[in-house]
DRENDO-1510 file (C-alpha; in Angstrom, 1 decimal, always signed):
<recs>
REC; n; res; u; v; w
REC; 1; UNK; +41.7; -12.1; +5.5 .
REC; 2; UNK; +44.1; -12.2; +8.0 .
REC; 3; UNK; +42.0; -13.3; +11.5 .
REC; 4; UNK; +39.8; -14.3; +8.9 .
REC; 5; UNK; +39.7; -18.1; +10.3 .
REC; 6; UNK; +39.2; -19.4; +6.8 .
REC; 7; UNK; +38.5; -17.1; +5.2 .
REC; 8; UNK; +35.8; -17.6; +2.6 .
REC; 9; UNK; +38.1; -19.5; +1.6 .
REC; 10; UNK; +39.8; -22.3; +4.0 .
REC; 11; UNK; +41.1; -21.9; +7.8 .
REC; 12; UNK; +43.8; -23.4; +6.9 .
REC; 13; UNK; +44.6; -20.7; +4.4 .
REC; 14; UNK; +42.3; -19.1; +6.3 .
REC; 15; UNK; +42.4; -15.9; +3.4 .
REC; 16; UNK; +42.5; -18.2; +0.4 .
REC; 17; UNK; +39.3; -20.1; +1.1 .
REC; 18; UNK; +36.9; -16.3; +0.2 .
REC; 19; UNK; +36.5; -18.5; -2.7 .
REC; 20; UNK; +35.1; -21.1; -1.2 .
REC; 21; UNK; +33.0; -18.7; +1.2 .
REC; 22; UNK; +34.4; -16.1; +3.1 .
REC; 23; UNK; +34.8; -18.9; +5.8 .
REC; 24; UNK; +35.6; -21.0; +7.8 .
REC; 25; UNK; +32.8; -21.5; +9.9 .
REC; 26; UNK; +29.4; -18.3; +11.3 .
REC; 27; UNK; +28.0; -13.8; +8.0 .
REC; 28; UNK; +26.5; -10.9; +8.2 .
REC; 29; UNK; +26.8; -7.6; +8.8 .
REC; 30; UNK; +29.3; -10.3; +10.6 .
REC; 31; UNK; +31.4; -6.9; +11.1 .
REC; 32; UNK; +29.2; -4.6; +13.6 .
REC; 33; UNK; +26.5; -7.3; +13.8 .
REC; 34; UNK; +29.0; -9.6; +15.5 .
REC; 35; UNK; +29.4; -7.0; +18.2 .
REC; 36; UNK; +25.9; -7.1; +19.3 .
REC; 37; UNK; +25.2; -10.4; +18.8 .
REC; 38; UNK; +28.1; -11.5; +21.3 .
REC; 39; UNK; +26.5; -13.7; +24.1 .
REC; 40; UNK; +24.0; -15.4; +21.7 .
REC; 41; UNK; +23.5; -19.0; +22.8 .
REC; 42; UNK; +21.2; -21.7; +21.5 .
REC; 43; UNK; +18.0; -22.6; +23.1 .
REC; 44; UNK; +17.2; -26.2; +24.5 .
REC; 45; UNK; +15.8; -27.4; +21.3 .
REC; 46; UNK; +17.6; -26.2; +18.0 .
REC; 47; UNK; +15.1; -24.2; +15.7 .
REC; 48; UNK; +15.7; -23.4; +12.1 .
REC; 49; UNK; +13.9; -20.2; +10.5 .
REC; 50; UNK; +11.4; -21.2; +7.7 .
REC; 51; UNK; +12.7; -21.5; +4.4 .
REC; 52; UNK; +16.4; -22.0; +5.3 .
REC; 53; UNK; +18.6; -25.2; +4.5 .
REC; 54; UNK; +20.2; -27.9; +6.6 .
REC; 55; UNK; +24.0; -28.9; +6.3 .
REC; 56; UNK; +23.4; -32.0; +8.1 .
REC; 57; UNK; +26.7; -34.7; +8.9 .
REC; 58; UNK; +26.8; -37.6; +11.6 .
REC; 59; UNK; +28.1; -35.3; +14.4 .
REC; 60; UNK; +25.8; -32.1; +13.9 .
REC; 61; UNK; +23.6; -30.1; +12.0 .
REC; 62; UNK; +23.7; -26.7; +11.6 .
REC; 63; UNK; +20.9; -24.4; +9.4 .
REC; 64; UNK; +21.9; -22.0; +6.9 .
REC; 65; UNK; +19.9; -18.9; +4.9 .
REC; 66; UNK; +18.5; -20.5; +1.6 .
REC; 67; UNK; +21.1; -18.2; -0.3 .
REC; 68; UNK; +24.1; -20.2; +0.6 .
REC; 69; UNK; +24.2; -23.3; -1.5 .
REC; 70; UNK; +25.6; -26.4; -0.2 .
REC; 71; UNK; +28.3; -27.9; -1.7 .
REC; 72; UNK; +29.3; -31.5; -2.9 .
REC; 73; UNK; +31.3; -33.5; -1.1 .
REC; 74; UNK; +33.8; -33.2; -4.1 .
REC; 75; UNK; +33.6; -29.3; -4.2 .
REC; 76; UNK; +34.1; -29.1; +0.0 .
REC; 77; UNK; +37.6; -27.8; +1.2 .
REC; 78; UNK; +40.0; -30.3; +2.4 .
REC; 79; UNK; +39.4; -31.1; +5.4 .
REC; 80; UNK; +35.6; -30.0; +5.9 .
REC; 81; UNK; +32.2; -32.6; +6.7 .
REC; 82; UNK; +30.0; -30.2; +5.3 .
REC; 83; UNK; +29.7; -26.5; +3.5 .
REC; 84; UNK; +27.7; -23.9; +2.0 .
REC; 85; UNK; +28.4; -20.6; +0.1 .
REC; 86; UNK; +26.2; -17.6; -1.3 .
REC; 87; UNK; +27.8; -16.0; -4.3 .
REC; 88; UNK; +27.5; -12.5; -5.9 .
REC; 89; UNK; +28.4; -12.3; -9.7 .
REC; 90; UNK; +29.5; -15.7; -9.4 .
REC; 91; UNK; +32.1; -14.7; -6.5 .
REC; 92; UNK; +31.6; -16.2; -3.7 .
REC; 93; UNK; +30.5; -13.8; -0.7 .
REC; 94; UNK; +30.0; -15.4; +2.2 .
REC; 95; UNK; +30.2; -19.1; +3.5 .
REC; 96; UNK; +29.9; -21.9; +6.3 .
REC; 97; UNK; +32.0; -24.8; +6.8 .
REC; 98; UNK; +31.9; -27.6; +9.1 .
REC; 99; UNK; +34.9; -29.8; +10.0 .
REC; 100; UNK; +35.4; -32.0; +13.1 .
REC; 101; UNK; +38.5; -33.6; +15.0 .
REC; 102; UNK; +40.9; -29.7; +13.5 .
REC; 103; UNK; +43.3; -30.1; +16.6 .
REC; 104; UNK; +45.4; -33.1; +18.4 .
REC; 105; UNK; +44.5; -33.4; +22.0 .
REC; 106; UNK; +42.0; -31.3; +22.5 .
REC; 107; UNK; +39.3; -32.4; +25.2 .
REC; 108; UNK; +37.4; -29.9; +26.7 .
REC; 109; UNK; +36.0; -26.4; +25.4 .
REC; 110; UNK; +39.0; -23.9; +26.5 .
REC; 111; UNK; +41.5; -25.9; +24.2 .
REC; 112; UNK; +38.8; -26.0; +21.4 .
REC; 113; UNK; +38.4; -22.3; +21.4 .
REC; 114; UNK; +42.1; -21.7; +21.7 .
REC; 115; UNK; +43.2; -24.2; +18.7 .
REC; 116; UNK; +40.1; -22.2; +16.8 .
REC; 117; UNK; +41.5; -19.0; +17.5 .
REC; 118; UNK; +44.8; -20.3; +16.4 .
REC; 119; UNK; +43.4; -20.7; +12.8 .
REC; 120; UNK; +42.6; -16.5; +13.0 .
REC; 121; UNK; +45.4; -15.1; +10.1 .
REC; 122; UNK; +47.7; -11.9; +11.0 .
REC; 123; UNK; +46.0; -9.0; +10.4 .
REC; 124; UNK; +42.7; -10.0; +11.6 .
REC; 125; UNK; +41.0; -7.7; +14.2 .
REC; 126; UNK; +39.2; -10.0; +17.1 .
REC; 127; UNK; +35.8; -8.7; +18.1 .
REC; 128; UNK; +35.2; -10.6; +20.9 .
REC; 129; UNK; +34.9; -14.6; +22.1 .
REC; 130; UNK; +32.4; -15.5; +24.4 .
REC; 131; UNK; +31.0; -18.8; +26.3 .
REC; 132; UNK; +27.5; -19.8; +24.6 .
REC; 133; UNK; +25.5; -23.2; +24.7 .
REC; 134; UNK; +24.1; -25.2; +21.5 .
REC; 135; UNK; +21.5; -27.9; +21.8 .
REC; 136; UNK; +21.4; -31.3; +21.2 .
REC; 137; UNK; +19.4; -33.8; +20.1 .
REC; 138; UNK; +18.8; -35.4; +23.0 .
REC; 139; UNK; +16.8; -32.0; +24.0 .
REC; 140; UNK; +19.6; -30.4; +26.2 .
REC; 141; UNK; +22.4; -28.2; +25.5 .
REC; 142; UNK; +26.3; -28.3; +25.5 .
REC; 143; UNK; +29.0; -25.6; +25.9 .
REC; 144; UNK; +30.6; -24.4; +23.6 .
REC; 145; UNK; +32.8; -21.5; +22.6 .
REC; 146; UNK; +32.0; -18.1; +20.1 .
REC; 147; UNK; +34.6; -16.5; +18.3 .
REC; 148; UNK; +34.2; -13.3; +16.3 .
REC; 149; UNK; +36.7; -11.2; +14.0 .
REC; 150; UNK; +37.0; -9.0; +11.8 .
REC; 151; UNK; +39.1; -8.5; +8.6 .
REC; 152; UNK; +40.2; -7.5; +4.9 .
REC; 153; UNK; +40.2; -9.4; +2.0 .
REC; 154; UNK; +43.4; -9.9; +0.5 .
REC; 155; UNK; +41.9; -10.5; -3.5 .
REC; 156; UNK; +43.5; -13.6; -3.3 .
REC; 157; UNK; +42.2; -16.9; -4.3 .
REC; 158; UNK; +38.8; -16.3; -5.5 .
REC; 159; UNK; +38.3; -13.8; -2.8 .
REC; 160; UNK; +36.1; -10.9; -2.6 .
REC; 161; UNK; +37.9; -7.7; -4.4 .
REC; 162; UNK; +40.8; -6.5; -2.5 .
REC; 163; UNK; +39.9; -4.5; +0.5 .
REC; 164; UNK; +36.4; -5.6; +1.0 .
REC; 165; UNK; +35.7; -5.5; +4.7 .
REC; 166; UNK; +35.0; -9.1; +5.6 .
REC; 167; UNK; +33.5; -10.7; +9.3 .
REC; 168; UNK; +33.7; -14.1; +10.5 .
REC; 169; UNK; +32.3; -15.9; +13.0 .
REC; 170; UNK; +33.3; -19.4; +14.5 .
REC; 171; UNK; +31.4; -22.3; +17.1 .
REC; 172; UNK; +33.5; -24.6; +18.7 .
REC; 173; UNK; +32.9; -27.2; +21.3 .
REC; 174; UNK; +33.4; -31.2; +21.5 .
REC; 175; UNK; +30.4; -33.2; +20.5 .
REC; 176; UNK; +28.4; -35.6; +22.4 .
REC; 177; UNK; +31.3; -38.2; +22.0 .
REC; 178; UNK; +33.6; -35.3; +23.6 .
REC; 179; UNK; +35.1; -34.5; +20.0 .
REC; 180; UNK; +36.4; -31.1; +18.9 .
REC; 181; UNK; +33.8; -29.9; +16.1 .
REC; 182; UNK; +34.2; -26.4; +14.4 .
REC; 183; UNK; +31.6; -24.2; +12.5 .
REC; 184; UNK; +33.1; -21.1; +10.8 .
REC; 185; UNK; +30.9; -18.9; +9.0 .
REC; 186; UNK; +32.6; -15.6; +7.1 .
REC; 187; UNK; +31.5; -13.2; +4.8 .
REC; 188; UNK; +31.1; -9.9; +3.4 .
REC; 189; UNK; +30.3; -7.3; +5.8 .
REC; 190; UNK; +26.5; -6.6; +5.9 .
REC; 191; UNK; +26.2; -9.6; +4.4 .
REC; 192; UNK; +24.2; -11.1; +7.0 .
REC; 193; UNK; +21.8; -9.5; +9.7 .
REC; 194; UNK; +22.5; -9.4; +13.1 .
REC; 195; UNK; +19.8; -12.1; +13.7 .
REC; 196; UNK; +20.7; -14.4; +11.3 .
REC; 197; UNK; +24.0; -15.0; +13.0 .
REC; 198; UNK; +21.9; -15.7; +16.0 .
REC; 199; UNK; +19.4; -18.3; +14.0 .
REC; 200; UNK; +22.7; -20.1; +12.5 .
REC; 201; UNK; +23.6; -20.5; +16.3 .
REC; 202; UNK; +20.3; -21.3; +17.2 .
REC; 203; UNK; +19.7; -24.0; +14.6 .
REC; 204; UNK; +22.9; -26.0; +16.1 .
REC; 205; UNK; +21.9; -29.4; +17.4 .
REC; 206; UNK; +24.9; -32.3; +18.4 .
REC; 207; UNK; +23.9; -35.6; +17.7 .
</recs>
């Protein structure tokens, strides 16, 4: 997945990691749902839709659809606080990580969002990245950074089959503590509706 930031599989082999959720990060419909969704920020209080999970760490939590399983600590790519994947015939489909502290020197939300789109392989289309907020818990909100692309799975590494349109979607900011945090969510085109994308944004709350 070339621009695929992790690709369901890992950022940092940001094709390979399909298998551990067409990654790294936010999928649905990720593809042509990421185009209209561009712009969506969080509200002042994080919401999370009924009957959808928590992946919950000591920086953030972030909310996920109930078909995306979390995954142990020992199952979680290197790297990564926290994860989740949804998986089709035992393939994995779609995924969200969470990892914290990616980059060196990075202390405000320009050079998160540039060391995030850093992680985007060759051969990844980018859709679009656009200046959001996400909430925290002390019932404000922070900046933070969206970042959407679009690309095709390799078949590599657990991947889904080999040209399977795939769209990712990644949130980047620093945490309370001004700390780079990054949530990469990637998938299966369609995958995801248009408003999901916007819940998993929505549900976002710093510690």
């Amino acid at each position: 997945m070339n621009t695929s930031v992790r690709s369901v599989a890992s950022v940092r082999s940001v094709t390979s990691r399909v298998g551990y959720g067409v990654r790294t990060a936010l999928t649905a419909g990720l593809a042509a749902t990421l185009l209209a969704a561009c712009g969506t920020g969080a509200k002042d209080a994080a919401t999370t839709p009924d009957g959808w999970s928590t992946l919950t760490t000591d920086r953030l939590t972030v909310a996920h659809p109930a078909d995306f399983k979390q995954l142990a600590a020992g199952d979680l790519p290197e790297g990564d606080a926290a994860g989740a994947v949804q998986r089709k015939d035992g393939s994995p489909v779609g995924a969200i990580y969470v990892e914290f502290d990616y980059g060196t020197g990075i202390n405000d939300v320009d050079m998160a969002g540039t060391a995030a789109q850093a992680r985007i392989q060759l051969g990844a289309t980018p859709v679009d990245t656009t200046d959001i907020e996400v909430a925290t818990a002390k019932g404000d909100t922070a900046e933070a950074r969206r970042i959407d692309w679009t690309s095709t799975s390799t078949g590599d590494d657990g991947q889904p089959p080999k040209g399977t349109p795939l769209a990712g979607v990644m949130v980047t900011g620093l945490d309370t503590k001004d700390r780079p945090f990054l949530i990469t969510v990637n998938a299966e085109q369609g995958l995801l509706s248009d408003q999901q994308i916007k819940d998993i944004i929505a549900s976002v709350s710093l510690k």
